[in-house]
C-alpha positions in Angstrom: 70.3 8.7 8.2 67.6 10.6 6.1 66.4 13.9 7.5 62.7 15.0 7.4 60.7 18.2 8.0 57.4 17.8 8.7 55.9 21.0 7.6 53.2 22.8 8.5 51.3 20.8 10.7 47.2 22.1 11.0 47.5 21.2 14.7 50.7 19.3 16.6 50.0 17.9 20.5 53.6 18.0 21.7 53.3 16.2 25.2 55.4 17.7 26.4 56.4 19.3 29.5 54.5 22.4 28.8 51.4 20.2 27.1 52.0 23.0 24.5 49.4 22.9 21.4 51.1 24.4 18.0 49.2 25.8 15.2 51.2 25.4 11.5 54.3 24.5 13.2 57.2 22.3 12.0 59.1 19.5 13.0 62.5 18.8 11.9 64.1 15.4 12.2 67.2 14.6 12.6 69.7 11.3 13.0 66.6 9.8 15.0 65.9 12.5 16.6 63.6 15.5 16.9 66.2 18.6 16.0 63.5 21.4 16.1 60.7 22.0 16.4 59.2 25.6 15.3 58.0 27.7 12.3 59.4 28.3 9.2 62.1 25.5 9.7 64.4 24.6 6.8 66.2 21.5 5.6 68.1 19.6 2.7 65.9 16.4 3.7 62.7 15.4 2.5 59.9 17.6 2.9 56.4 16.0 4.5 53.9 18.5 4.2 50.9 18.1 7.0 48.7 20.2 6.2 45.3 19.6 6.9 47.0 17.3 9.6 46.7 16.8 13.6 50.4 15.7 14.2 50.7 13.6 17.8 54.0 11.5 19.4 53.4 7.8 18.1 51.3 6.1 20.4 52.6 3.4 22.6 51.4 -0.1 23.6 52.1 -1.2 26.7 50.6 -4.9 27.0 50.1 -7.1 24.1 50.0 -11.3 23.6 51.1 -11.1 19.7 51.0 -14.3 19.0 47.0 -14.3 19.8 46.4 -12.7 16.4 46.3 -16.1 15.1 43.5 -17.3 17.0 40.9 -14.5 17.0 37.4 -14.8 17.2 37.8 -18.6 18.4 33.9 -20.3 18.3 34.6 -21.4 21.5 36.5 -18.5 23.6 33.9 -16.2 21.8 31.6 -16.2 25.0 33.6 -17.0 27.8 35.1 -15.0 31.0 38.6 -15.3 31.2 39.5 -19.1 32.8 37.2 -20.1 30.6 38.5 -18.7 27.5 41.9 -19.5 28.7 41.3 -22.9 29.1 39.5 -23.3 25.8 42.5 -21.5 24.0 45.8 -23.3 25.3 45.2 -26.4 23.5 45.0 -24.4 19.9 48.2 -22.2 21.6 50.1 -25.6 22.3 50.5 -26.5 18.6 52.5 -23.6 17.6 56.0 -23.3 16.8 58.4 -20.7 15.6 56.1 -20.1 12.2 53.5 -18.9 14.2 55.1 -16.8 16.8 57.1 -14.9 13.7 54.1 -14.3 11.2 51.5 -13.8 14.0 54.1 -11.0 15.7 54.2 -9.5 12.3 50.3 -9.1 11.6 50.3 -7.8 15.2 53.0 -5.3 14.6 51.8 -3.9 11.6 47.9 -3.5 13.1 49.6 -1.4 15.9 51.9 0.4 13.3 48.6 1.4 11.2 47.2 2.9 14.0 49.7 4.9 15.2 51.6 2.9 17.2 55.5 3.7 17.6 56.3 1.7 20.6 54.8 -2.3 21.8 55.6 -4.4 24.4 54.6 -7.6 23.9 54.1 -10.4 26.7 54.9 -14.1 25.5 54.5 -16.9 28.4 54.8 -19.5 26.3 56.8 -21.4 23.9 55.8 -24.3 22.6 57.8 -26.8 20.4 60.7 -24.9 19.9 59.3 -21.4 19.9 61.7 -18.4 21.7 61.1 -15.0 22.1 63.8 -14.4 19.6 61.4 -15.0 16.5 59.0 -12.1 17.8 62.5 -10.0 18.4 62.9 -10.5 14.6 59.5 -9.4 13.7 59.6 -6.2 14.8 63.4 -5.6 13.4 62.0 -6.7 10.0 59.2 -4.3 10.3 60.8 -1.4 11.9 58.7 -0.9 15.4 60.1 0.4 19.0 59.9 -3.2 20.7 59.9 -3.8 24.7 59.5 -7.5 24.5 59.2 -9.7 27.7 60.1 -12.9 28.6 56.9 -14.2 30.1 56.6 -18.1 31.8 54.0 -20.5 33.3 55.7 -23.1 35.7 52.7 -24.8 37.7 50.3 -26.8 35.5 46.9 -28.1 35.8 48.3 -31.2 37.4 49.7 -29.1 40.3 47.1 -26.7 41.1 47.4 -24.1 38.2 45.2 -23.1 35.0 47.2 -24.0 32.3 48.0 -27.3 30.7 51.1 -29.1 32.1 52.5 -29.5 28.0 52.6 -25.4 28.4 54.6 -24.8 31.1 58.3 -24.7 31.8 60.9 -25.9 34.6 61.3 -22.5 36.8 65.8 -23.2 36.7 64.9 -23.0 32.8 62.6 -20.2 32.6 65.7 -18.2 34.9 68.1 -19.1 32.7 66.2 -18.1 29.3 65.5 -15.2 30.7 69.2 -14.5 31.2 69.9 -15.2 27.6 67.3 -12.8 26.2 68.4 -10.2 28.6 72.2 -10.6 27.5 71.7 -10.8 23.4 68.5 -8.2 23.2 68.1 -5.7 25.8 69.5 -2.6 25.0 69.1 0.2 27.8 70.5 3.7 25.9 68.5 6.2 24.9 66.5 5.2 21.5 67.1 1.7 22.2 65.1 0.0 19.5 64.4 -3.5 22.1 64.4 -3.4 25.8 63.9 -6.4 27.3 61.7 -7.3 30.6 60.8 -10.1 32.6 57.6 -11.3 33.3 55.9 -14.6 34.8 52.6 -14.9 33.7 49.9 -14.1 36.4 49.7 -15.6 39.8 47.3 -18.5 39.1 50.1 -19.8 36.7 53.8 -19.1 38.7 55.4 -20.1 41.6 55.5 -17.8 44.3 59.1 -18.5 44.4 59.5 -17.8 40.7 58.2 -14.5 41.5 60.5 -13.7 43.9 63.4 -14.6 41.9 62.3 -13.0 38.4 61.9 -10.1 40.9 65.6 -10.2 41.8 66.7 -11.3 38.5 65.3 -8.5 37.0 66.6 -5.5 39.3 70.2 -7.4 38.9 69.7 -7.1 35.4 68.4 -3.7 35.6 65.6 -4.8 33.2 61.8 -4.2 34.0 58.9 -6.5 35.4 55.4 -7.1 34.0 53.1 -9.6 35.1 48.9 -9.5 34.9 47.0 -8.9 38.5 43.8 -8.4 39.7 41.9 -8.7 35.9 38.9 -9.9 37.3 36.5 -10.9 40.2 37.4 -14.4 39.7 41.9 -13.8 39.5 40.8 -11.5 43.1 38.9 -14.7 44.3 42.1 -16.9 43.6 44.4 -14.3 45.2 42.2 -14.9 48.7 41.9 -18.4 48.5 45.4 -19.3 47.6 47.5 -16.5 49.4 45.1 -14.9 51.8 45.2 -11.8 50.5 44.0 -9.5 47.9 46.8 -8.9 44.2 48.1 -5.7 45.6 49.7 -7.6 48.8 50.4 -10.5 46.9 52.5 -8.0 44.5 54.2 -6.2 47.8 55.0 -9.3 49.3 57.1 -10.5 46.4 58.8 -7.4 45.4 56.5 -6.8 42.8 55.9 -3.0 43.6 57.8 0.0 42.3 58.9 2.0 39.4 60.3 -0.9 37.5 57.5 -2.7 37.8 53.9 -2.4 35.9 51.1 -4.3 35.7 48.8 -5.4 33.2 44.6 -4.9 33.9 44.4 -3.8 37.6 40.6 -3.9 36.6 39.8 -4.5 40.3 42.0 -2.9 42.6 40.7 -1.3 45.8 41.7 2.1 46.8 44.2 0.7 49.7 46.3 -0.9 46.5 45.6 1.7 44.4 47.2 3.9 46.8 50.1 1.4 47.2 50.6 1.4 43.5 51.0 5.4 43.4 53.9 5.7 46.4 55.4 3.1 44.9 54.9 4.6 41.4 53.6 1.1 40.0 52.8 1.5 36.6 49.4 -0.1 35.4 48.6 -1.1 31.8 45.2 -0.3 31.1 43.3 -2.5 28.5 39.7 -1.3 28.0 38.7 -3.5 25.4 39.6 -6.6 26.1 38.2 -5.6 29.2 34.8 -5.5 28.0 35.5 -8.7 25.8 35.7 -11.1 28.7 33.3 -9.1 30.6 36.1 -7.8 33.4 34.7 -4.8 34.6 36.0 -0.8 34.3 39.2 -0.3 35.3 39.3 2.7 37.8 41.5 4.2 35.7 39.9 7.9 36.8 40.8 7.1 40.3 44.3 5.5 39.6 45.3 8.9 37.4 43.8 11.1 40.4 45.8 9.6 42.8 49.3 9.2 41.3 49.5 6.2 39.4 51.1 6.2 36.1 48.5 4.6 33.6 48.9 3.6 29.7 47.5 1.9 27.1 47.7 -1.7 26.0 45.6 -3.1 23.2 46.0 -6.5 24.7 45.9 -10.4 22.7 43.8 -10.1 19.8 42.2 -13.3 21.0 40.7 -10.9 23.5 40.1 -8.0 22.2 39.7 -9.1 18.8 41.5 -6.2 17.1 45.2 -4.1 17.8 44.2 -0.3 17.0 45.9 1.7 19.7 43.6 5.2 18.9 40.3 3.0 19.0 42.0 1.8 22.7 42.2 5.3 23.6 38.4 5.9 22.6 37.3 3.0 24.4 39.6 4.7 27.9 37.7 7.8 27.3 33.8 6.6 26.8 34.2 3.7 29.8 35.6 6.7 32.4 32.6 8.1 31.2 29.9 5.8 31.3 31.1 5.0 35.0 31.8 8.6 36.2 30.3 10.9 33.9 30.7 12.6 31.1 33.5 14.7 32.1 35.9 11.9 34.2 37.6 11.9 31.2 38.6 14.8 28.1 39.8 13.5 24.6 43.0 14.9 25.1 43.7 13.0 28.2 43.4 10.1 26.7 45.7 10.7 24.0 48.0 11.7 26.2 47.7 8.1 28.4 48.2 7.0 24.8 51.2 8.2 24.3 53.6 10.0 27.3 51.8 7.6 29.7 52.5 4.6 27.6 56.0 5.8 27.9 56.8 6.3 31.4 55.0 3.5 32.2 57.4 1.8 30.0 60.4 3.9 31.6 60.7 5.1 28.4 61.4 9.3 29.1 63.0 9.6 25.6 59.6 8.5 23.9 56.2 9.6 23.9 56.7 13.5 23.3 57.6 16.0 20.3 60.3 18.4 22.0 63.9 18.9 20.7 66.4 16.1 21.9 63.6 13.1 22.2 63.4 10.1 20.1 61.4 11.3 16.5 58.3 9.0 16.7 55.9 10.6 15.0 52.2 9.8 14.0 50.3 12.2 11.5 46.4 12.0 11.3 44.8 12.7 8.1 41.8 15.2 9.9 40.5 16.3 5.9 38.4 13.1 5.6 35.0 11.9 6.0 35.5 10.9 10.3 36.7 14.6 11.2 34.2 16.0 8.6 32.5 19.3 10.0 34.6 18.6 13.9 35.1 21.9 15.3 37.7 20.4 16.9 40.1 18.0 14.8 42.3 18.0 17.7 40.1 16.1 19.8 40.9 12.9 17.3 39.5 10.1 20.0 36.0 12.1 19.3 36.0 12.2 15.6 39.3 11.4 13.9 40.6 8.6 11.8 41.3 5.1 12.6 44.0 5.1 11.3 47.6 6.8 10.8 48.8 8.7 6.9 52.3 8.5 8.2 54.2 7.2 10.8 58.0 7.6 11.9 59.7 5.6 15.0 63.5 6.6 15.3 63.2 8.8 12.2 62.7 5.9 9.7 59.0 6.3 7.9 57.3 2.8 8.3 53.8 4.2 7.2 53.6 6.6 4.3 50.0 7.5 2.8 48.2 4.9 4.9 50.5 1.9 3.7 53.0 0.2 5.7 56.2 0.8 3.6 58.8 -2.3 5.5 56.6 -5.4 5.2 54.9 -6.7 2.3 51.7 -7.0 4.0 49.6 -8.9 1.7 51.7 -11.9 1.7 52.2 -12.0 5.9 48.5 -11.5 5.5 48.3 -14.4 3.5 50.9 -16.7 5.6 48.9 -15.7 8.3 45.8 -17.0 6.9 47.3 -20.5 5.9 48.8 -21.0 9.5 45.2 -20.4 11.1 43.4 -22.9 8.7 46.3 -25.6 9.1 45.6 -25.1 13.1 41.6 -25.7 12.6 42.2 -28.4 10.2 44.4 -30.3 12.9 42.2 -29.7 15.7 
């Protein structure tokens, strides 16, 4: 494997255990790896100078619906709260097939890659006519990103009680056995495993409570992670009451659905007996502030969570609610909505960057990701801070402040798959353009 020094780096926010800040310092990269990390380091690789640079771990992504790029700004999910936007969505989501899930992964991929992004999870529930989660594995090998795919499912249908359409949901000895398979052929659990592989029934308005129970057990037999939505908003809470008696953070307990293995996506209205509950049982969440504000949800007490324990990330969520995957304009968003519900100070720049990135990791039991010390994975992102956003920023640091949008280069495992601002594994003009002829075939058959 090629070996890289990254020279010279204005300013480089390790993450690590230390939260050490390095002025003009060097990384050297090795076999996938982060060798060194000093001054005046040496090597027979490639040099990448980063100068007039703010050098950061890749950022990680912990909750995503890929296949949503494909249906962004829908007329009619534009306006709605979330059953209502779900409901108006999965009859567009029901035509798709392995095309879609494959291109649509890809856009979503390489958004996340161009802003810094190292390491995605993705949550797909559904697979309609023929679709697996094998063609948004393949994706992300093509392209080159850190992948922590899960199987997702919906098993009761509109005709039985739940929100989605009957056509979009699955036999529950089916969705077991999938999940199975994709555990057995993908997940990978060493140390700079490029796909892990979790398991994860939708939300509770859309599973079994038995299927929750036994993806809970499958899962720990596997030794695999858990992911499921909970408590998004006032109206998943009112759902929880009427059809459990009891608020998401019980419902969660009472199916195994609490510990280290297991994180959540939203938790936009917990209370602080759950909240509590989620940080002695060291519950990840997977905080999505702008999707968040999309569908109207609320602000995530994300201040409180952190204060208390609970291991928060990012997650840039579907781009049908969002509408857009840039990971650093996620951790902006984290930052100004801790502010504008607890002041100015509930939350510094630098703490969001690090939810970002360590937090995205260790939410994802990832402990060889998400920091620049020797012997961690080398996922690296490197922030142009000479142009026009960081112009006259006393502090180029501080990037969710004033900072670019997006990465110059990026490295995940020690391969560069963003170099100058362009994505350098995918020719992205022409999934661009696939992508675009798959979204006007859907509109034209509707």
């Amino acid at each position: 494997m090629k070996e890289y020094l990254i020279q010279d780096a204005d300013h480089l926010l390790t993450m690590d255990d230390a939260r050490q800040e390095l002025q003009g310092a060097d990384i050297l990269i090795r076999d996938g790896v982060i060798a060194q990390v000093g001054y005046g380091l040496e090597t027979s690789g490639e040099v990448i100078r980063a100068t007039g640079c703010v050098v950061t771990p890749g950022l990680v992504n912990t909750h995503h619906h890929l296949y949503q790029t494909l249906t962004r700004a829908v007329p009619g999910g534009q306006d709605a709260l979330l059953f209502g936007w779900l409901q108006t969505l999965y009859p567009i989501w029901a035509r798709f097939g392995p095309e879609e899930m494959r291109v649509s992964a890809m856009v979503g991929l390489a958004e996340l890659a161009l802003s810094g992004c190292s390491l995605s999870s993705d949550h797909l529930y559904l697979f309609p006519n023929g679709a697996r989660l094998d063609d948004t594995i393949e994706a992300a090998v093509e392209l080159g990103l850190r992948f922590h795919p899960t199987r997702g499912a919906m098993s009761i249908g509109e005709s039985a009680g739940g929100l989605p359409p009957d056509a979009l949901v699955e036999d529950e000895k089916y969705i077991i056995s999938d999940c199975i398979r994709v555990i057995d052929r993908f997940h990978d659990p060493r140390d700079g495993s490029m796909c892990r592989v979790g398991v994860a029934p939708c939300s509770p308005f859309s599973v079994s409570r038995d299927l929750m129970r036994e993806s809970a057990n499958l899962a720990r037999n596997q030794g695999v992670m858990m992911h499921t939505h909970l408590a998004e908003n006032a109206e998943d809470v009112a759902y929880s009451l009427e059809k459990f008696g009891c608020r998401p953070g019980q419902y969660a307990e009472d199916l195994g659905w609490t510990g280290p293995d297991v994180w959540h996506a939203h938790c936009v209205k917990l209370d602080g007996q759950e909240i509590e509950l989620f940080a002695k049982t060291r519950t990840g969440i997977a905080h999505c502030p702008c999707s968040n504000c999309r569908l109207g949800s609320g602000i995530a007490p994300v201040r409180e969570m952190r204060d208390r324990g609970v291991r928060v990330g990012l997650g840039v969520d579907g781009s049908a609610s969002n509408d857009s995957g840039n990971l650093i304009g996620e951790a902006r968003q984290a930052m100004l909505l801790q502010r504008v519900s607890r002041g100015a100070d509930a939350m510094s720049a630098r703490e969001a960057l690090e939810i970002a990135t360590r937090g995205g990791a260790e939410v994802l039991g990832r402990e060889d990701c998400g920091r620049i010390a020797p012997g961690k994975r080398a996922d690296i992102a490197i922030w142009d801070v000479s142009g026009i956003e960081s112009a006259g920023s006393w502090d180029p640091a501080a990037l969710v402040l004033a900072g670019p949008q997006k990465v110059r280069d990026l490295f995940v495992e020690g391969r560069q798959l963003v170099r100058d601002g362009h994505l350098i594994t995918l020719d992205l003009p022409q999934v661009i353009a696939q992508q675009t002829r798959l979204a006007r075939c859907l509109a034209e058959r509707l």
